[in-house]
C-alpha positions in Angstrom: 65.4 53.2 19.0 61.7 52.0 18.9 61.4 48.0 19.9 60.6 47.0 16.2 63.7 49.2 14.9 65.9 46.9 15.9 67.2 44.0 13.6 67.6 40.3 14.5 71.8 40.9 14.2 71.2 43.4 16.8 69.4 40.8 18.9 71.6 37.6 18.8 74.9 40.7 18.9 73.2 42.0 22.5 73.3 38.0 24.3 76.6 37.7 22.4 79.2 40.7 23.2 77.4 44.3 24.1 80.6 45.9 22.4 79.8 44.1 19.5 75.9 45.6 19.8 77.5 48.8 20.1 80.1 48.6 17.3 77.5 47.7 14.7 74.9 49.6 15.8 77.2 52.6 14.9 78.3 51.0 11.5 81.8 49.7 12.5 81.4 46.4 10.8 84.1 44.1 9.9 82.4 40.6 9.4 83.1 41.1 5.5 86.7 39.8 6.1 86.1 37.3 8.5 87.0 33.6 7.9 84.1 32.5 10.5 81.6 34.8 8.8 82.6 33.8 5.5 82.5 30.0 6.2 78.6 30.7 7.9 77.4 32.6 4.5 78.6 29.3 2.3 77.0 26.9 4.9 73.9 29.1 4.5 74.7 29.3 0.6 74.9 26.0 0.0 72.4 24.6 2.6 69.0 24.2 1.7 69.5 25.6 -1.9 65.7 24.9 -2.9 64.4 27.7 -0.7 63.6 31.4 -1.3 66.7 32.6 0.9 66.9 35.8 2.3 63.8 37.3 2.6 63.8 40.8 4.0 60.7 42.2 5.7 60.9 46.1 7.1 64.4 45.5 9.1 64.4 42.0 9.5 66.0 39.6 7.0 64.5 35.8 7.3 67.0 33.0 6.2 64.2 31.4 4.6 60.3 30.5 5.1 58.2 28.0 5.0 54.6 29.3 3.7 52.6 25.7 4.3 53.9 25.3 7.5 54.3 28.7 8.9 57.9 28.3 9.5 60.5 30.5 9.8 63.9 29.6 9.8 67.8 30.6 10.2 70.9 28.6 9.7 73.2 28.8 11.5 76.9 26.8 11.4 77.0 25.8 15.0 75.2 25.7 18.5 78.1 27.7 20.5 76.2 30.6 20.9 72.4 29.3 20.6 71.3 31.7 23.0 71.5 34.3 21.1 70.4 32.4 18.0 67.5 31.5 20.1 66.5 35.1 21.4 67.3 36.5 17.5 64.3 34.0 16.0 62.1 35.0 18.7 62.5 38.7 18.0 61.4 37.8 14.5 58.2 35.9 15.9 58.0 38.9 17.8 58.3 41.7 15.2 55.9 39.4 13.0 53.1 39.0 15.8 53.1 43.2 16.2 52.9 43.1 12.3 49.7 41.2 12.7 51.4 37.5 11.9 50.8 35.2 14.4 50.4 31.5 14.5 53.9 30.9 12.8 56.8 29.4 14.9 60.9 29.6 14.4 63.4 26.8 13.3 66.8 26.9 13.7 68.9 24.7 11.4 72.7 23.4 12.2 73.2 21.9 8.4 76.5 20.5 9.6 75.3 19.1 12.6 72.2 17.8 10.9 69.7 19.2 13.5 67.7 21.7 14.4 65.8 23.3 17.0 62.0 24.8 16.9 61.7 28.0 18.7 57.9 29.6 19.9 57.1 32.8 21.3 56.0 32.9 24.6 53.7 35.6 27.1 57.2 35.3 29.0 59.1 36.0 26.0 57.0 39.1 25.5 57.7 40.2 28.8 61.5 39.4 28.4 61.8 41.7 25.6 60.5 44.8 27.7 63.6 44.4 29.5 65.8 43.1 26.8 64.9 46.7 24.9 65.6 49.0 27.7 69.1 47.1 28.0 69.3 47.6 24.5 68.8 51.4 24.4 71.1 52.0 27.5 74.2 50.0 25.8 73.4 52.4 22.4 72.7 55.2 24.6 76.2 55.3 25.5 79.1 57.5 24.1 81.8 55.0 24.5 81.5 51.3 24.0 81.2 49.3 26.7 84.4 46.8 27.8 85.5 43.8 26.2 84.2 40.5 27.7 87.4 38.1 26.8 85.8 34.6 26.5 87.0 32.0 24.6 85.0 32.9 21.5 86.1 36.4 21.3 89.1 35.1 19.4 86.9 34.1 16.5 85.2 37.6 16.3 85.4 39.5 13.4 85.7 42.4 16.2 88.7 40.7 17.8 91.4 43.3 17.0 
């Protein structure tokens, strides 16, 4: 896979659980009947229900946008795994600025906590995803998946079992 084949899932999936990357990469998906996912879609239903929502854009699929301020955003339900929240806005900055779109920055929004956090794309960010690809396409490269990591979030993942 090219860099700007990729989607933002398979971003925030890569800093989350590389199995996971794997798994869904291959179309092995089971976040459909997931409590967790379920109860992140009707945050992001509910949540901000005066925005355009869902706004998909080649292979990447925006929460929602802010035109007058050049705002993107994703909701998310909590900051456990911000991380990978973080790195999965800045791949849409990213795939944006190499679509021509710059001078836009990233939001992410924690409706139940009530804050949120502005994300930018850096010249070190940029650099970062050089590596962060060729990670990328070694993990999918792979016939088998790689090992489970056991952390205490694992439990929660629709890839648990």
């Amino acid at each position: 896979m090219k860099a700007l084949d990729y989607t933002g899932t398979q971003v925030n999936y890569f800093f989350v659980c590389r199995r996971k990357l794997w798994l869904f990469t291959r179309d092995i998906r089971f976040e459909n009947e997931n409590e967790y996912v379920q109860l992140g879609r009707l945050i992001d239903e509910y949540s901000y229900t005066r925005k355009k929502k869902q706004i998909e854009i080649g292979n990447i699929k925006i929460d929602f946008l802010d035109n007058k301020q050049g705002i993107i955003h994703e909701v998310k339900k909590s900051r456990k795994i911000e991380k990978a929240h973080i790195w999965q806005v800045k791949y849409y900055l990213y795939w944006l600025k190499f679509h021509g779109i710059e001078h836009i920055t990233g939001e992410i929004d924690y409706p139940k906590l009530k804050k949120k956090e502005v994300i930018s794309l850096t010249e070190k960010d940029l650099e970062a995803f050089e590596d962060i690809f060729t990670q990328m396409k070694t993990i999918l490269d792979r016939d088998l998946p790689p090992e489970t990591i056991n952390r205490p979030f694992c439990k929660k993942c629709a890839y648990f079992e």
